[in-house]
Structures are given as C-alpha cells and as structure tokens.
N, C-alpha and C positions, 0 to 999 in steps of 0.2 A: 504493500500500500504506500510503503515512505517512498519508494523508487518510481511508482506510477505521479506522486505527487510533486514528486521533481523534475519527473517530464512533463507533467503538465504545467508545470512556471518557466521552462525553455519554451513551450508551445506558447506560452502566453506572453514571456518577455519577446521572442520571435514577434508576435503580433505588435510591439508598440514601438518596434522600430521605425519602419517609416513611419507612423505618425509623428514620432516626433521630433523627424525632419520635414516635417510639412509644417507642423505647428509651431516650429521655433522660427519657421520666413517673418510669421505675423506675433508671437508671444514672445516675451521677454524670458530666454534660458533660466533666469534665476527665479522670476518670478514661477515660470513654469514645475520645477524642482518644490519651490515653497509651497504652491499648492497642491500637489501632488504628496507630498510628504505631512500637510499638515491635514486633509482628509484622513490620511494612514494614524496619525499620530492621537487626532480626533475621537475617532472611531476605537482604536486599541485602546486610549485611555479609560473610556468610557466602559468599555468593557471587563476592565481587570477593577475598576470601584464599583459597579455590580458583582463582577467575581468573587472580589475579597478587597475589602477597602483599604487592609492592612498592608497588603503590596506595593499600593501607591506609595510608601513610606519607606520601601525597602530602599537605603542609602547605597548597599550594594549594587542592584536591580540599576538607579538612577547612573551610577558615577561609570557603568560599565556600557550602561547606554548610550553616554555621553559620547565615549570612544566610538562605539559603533555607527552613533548618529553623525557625529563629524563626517567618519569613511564614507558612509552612506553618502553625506551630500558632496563631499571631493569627488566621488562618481560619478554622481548622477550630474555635477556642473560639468565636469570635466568633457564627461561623452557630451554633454548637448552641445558647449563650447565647438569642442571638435569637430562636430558633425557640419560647421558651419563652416570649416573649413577645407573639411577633405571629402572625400568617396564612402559612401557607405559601407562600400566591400573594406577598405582600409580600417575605418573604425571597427566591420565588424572582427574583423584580423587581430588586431592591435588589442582590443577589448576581449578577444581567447585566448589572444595569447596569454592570457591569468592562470591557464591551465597549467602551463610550464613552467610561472612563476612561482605556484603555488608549494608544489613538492622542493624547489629549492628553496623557499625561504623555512619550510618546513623544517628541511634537512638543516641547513644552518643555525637559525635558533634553537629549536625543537627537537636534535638527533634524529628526526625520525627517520630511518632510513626505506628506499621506497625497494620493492620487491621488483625478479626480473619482469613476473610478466606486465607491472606498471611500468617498469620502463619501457615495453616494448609498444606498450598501445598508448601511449604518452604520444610516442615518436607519431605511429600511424596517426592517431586522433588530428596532430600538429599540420602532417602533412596534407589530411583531407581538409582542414580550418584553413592552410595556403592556398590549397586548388580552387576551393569551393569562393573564398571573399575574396583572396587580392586579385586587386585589376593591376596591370603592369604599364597600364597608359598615364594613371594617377603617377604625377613624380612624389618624392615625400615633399609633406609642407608643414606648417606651425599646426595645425592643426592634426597631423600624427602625433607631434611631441606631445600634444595636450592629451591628446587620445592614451599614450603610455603612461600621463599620471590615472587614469583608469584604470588600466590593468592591473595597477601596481595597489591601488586603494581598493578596488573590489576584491584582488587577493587577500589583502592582509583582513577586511572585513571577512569573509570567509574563515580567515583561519582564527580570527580573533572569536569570531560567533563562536565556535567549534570550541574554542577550551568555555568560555565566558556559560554557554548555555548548558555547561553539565553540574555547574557549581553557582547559579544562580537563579529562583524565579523565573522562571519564561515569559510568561504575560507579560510583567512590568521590564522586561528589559528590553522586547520587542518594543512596546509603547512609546520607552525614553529614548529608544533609537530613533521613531520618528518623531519627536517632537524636540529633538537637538536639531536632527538635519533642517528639520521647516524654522526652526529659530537662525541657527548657521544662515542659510539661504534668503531667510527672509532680510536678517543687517545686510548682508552682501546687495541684496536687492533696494533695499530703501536707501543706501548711502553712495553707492553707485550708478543709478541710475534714476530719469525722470520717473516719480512714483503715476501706475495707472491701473487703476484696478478694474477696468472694462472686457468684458469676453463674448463675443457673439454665439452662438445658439451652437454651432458646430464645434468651437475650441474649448466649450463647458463640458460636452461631451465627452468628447477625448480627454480632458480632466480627471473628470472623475473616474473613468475606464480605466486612468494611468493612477487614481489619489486610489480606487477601493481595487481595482486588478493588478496594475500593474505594479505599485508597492506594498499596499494591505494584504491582499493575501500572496503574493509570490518572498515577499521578502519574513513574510511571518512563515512559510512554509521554510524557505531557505536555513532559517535560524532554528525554528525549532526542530526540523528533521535530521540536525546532528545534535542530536542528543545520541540516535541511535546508527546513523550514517558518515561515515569515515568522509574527513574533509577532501581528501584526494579522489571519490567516488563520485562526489557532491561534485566536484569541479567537471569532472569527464563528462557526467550526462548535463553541465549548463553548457557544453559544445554545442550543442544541440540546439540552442540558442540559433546563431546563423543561420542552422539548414533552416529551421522553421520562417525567421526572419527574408531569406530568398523566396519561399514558397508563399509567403503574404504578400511580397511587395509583387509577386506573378500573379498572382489570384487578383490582389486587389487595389495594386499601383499599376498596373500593365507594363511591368516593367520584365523586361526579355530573362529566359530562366537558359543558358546555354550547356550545353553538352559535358562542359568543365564546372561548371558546377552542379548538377547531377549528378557526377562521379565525384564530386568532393565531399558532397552529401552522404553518398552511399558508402563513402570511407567511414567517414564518422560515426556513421549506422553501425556500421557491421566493430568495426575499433570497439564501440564501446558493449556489442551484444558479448565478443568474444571478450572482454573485461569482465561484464558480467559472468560468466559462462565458467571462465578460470577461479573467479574469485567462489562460486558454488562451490566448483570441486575443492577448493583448498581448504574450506571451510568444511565440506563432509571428510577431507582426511583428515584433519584435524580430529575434527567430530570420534574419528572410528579411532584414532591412534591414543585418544584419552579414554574411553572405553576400552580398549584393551589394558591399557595402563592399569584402571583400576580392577580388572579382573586379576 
C-alpha cells in the first residue's frame, strides 16, 4: 500500500508540472509557493488540533519542521525560479538527478552504505532520467544552476524526513513543514516584490490542485511513508516523477512525446520493477536464513 502510495504522488507530482510553467508566465513564483504551501499548512494544522491538541505544542514536532519547511520552500522557489529559465526536460533532469544525490550524501554523513544491486539500478534509473528529459538543443543556462539548488534541497529534505519522522509526531511535523515554507515564501514575496493578491478563475484552480494535491497530500505521503520505506526506495520510485510529467504535458499540453523518451520511460519502469523485485528476494533470504538460525 506504502509503495502504490508513492507512485501515486510521482503520478501526481508528474501532473503539476506543466502547470506550473504555465502559471508562473502570469503568477508570481513566490507568491505561487506561499499559496500553495499555506493551503497544505492550513488544512494539516487544523487537522492535528482536532486530532490531538497537544501536538500543536510539540517543541520537537515545531523546530524539526522548521528544517523541513525551509527545504520544502528552497524547492519549490528554486524549480519555479528555474523553470523560467530553462527546458523542462533540463529541470526535469536536474530535479532527479536527487536520486544520485541522495545515496551519496547518505553514505557521507550517515555511513550508510548502499548495496550492489542499488548501485546497479541507480546507474540504469540515471540513464533512462538522461534519455527520457534532457534535450541537447537546450545549452546550460542560470536557470540549471538554480534548478541544482533543487536537487540538492529536495535531497536533503528526503533524507532529513526519513530520520526526523521515526523519532517524532507525524501530524504536527508535517503541519510545521508547511506553515515554515508558506511563512519563508511569503517574506520572500512581500519584501521582494510589488504585493498582489489577485487570481482569475483558472490560476485558483490550479492553486488549490497544487495547495490540497500537489503538496497536502503528496508531501504528507512522502514524509510519513518513511516511517516504514527506506529513503533510497523513496527516491527511485519519485523517478517516476518525469515519465508521468512527459505523459501529461502529451495528453494535455500537446506537447510531442518522441521515440527517446518512451524508451527513457520504459528504462525507468523496468530499473525500478527489477529494484523492486531484488529487494523481495533479499528480504525472503533474509527472512529464511533467521528462521533457520533460530531452529
């Protein structure tokens, strides 16, 4: 169920990519972040003072969220920023490239050492994420570099979720991650820029799609399903992110789906079925070899 529920937030985060490089032509990147995040932030709060009121108070829950909610909005500015200035396929590139961040920043902090058959569908995952996003007409621009403080902040938010959510409240530390980032984003936005609080009919839309879809429930699923899902797992199926992202902007930007990225897709597929697949069996040897142990 945890594994269907983190391909359905690549299905879903896939879905709000072109939007919101449509909606950043006409919305204010920062503004856009702040409401987005503070729907999420809205919504979860309210929810964990019905749940238990006593959460709200958890100093732990707050001060860890604070880290989280920061990462959260250096992301989410960062991609929109970028987006305005590069290719989609580059952002989407640049933005998985988190997947290969993620195991080394692991390894260096954390010890944690990654196994062969993650290094090997690491590499494949990588290579279907190059086939499938980068365009090679796009030169690099400012708007890649910005695109790599993404990768590098949705990593460490990953991996920071993953220890933070085995040793604290979930509820309230989900909440305080959205309601840092819509604070973060919000100063950013009022001190930065002409204040306007106006949205037409179509960009409220897409708001809320991105404040209650695209971070309420995808980033609540992301944080709490490593309570029980290994951050390196977590990272391989948000690959899956792009392919879906190609397959909406086909569907419903008209935007051309070519030959190289259908097999870059189909890499990533298959990369992470067979991750899947190895990581079974090594878990039922395990399984049989501590069962024998104790007989």
């Amino acid at each position: 169920m945890k594994i269907f529920l983190l391909i359905l937030t690549s299905i879903i985060w896939g879905s709000t990519f072109f939007l919101i490089k449509d909606t950043v032509a006409t919305v204010n990147e920062y503004y856009l972040v702040f409401v987005r995040t503070f729907i999420a932030a809205v919504s979860m709060l309210i929810f964990v003072y019905f749940k238990n009121k006593r959460d709200l108070f958890n100093v732990n829950a707050l001060l860890k969220g604070m880290v989280l909610g920061l990462l959260l909005a250096t992301t989410y500015i960062s991609q929109t920023i970028g987006l305005k200035y590069t290719s989609s396929g580059h952002s989407a590139f640049i933005t998985g490239a988190g997947v290969i961040i993620i195991p080394i920043l692991l390894f260096i902090f954390f010890k944690r050492k990654l196994k062969i058959h993650e290094v090997a569908v690491l590499i494949v995952v990588f290579i279907g994420l190059y086939i499938l996003t980068y365009d090679s007409e796009t030169i690099l621009n400012i708007g890649d570099l910005i695109t790599l403080v993404t990768s590098f902040s949705l990593a460490w938010h990953l991996i920071l979720a993953g220890k933070y959510v085995k040793t604290t409240e979930a509820f309230s530390l989900i909440g305080y991650q959205f309601l840092f980032a819509s604070i973060a984003s919000f100063i950013i936005y009022v001190t930065t820029q002409p204040i306007s609080f106006g949205l037409n009919s179509s960009e409220t839309i897409t708001l809320l799609y991105l404040g209650f879809v695209g971070t309420l429930f995808c980033y609540f699923i992301s944080v709490w399903a490593q309570k029980h899902v290994d951050t390196v797992t977590v990272a391989l199926i948000f690959t899956l992110e792009p392919v879906f992202a190609a397959l909406f902007a086909w569907i419903f930007a008209s935007e051309s789906l070519s030959l190289k990225e259908v097999l870059g897709g189909v890499i990533i597929l298959l990369g992470i079925v067979a991750f899947q697949f190895m990581s079974t069996a090594n878990e039922r040897r395990s399984k049989v070899a501590k069962e024998m142990l104790c007989k």
